[in-house]
N, C-alpha and C positions, 0 to 999 in steps of 0.2 A: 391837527394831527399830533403837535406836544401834547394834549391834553387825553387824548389817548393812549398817546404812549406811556404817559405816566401811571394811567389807569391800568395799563398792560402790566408794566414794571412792579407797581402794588401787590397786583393778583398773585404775580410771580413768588415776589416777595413773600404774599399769606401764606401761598402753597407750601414755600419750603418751611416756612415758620411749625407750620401745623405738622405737617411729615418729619420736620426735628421732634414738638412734642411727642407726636405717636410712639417714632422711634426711642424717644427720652424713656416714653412709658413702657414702653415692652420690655427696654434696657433692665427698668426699677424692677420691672414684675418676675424678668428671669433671673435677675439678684436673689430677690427675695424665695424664689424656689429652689435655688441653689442653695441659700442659708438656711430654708428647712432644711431640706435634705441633709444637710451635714450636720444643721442639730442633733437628726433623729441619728444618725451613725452615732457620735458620740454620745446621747444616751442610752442608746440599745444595752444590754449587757451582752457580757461576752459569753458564747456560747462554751458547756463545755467539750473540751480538746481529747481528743485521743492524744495517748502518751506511749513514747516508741522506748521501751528499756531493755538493753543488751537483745536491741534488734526485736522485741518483742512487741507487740499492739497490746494496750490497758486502754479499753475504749468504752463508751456509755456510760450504763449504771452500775459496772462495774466498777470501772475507773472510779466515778463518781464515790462509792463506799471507800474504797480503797484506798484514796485522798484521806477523806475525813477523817478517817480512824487509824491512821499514822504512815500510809504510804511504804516507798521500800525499806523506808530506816525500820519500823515494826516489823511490818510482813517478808521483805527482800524482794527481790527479783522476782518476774512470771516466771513459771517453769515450762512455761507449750502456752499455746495462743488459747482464747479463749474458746469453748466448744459448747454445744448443744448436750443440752442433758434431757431427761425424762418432761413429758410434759409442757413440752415446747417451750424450757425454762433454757438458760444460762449456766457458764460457770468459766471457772479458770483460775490455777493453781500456781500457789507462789512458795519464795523455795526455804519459808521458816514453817513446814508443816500446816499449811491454812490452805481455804478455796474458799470464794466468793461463787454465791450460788445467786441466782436474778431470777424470777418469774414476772408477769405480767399484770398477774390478779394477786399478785402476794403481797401484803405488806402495802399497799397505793403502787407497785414494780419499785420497791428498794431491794438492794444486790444485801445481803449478811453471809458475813466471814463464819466458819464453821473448821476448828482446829484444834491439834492436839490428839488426848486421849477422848475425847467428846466423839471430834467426826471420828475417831476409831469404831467405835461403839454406832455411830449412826451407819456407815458403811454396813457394817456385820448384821445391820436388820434390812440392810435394800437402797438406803442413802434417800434421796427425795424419792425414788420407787415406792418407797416401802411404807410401814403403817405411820410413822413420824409425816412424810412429805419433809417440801423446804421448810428451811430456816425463816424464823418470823422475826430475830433479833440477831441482834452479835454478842457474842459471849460476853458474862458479866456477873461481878461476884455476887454472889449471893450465901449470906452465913460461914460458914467455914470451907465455903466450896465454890467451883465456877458452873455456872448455869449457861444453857442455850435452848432459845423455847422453839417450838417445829408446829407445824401446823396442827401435828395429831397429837401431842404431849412433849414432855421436855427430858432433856438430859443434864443432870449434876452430876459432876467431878467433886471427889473430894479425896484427900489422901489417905482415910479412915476407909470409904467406902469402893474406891474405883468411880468410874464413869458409869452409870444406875439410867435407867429409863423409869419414869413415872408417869403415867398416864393414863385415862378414863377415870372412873369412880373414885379412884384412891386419889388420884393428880385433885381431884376438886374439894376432898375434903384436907388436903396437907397444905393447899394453895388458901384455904380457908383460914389455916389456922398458922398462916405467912412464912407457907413454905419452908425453903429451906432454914430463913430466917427468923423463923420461930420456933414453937415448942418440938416437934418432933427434929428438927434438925437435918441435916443432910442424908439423906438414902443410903442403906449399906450394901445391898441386894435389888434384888429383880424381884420383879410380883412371883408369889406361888400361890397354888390351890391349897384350903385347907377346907378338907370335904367338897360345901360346895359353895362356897364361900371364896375371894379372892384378898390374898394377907399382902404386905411387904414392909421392910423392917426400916427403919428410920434410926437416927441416933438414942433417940430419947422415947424409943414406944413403938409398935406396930400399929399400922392402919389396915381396917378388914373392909370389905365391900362384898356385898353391901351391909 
């Protein structure tokens, strides 16, 4: 009967031995899913955040341009939340004369700032309605003047000529011959008819089309 019992006492003994390793190991394995897991939190990046300013929402790829290109200290404050424009695009207006306009198909969906005497002039032909559409850039000098490109042609600023629209035939041969920043110079005017022919005036020359 000792010689059993002792037999009995062993078996006992494996079982719990083997039920501690199991337990050891499921212990190791849920560590170790645990320490992924928390790896991947801390390398995920961080998503970005909508920004709440004087109670206002700056959110997506709005927000997102907004940041980059100098946030309230440039722009200031939203002026209204952001809204639905034409085209199932975006927009939303800040309170140093600028709007950030967003579409989806535009640009890869980058949001561009459009301000000043510029969006004046884009307004007064229909804004992204109209034959320009959105903004494909954010303003930027170019020659002696500030440029902003739009899907259908571009608008320069300059203090010689005002805010000028150039676009179609004349836009491709002035953009040829680098734009604002080269020979003919910044736009003084708007396109006219000359017979049947279409002119516009430039610093340094008219361009005819065709």
């Amino acid at each position: 009967m000792s010689g059993l019992s002792s037999l009995l006492r062993r078996a006992s003994d494996d079982t719990r031995t083997a039920a501690g390793r199991r337990r050891s190991r499921y212990a190791s394995a849920g560590l170790a899913i645990v320490a992924a897991a928390m790896s991947l939190v801390v390398l995920a990046p961080n998503a970005q955040a909508d920004r709440v300013i004087n109670g206002i929402v700056v959110g997506g790829k709005i927000e997102e341009a907004y940041s980059k290109t100098g946030g309230s200290w440039k722009w200031g404050a939203p002026t209204g939340p952001e809204r639905a424009s034409a085209k199932q695009g975006r927009y939303q207006s800040f309170a140093r004369n600028v709007s950030f306009y967003w579409h989806p198909a535009v640009d890869g969906g980058t949001a561009h700032q459009v301000g000043g005497a510029i969006r004046t002039r884009w307004q007064k032909i229909g804004a992204e309605r109209g034959a320009l559409g959105f903004p494909t850039t954010n303003e930027y000098k170019s020659g002696k003047g500030r440029t902003s490109d739009f899907q259908g042609g571009t608008i320069t600023w300059s203090a010689n000529g005002g805010a000028q629209i150039v676009w179609g035939g004349i836009l491709q041969k002035w953009r040829a011959q680098g734009a604002a920043k080269g020979y003919y110079g910044v736009p003084l005017g708007g396109e006219y008819r000359v017979g049947s022919r279409f002119a516009q005036d430039f610093q340094n020359g008219t361009i005819f089309w065709p």
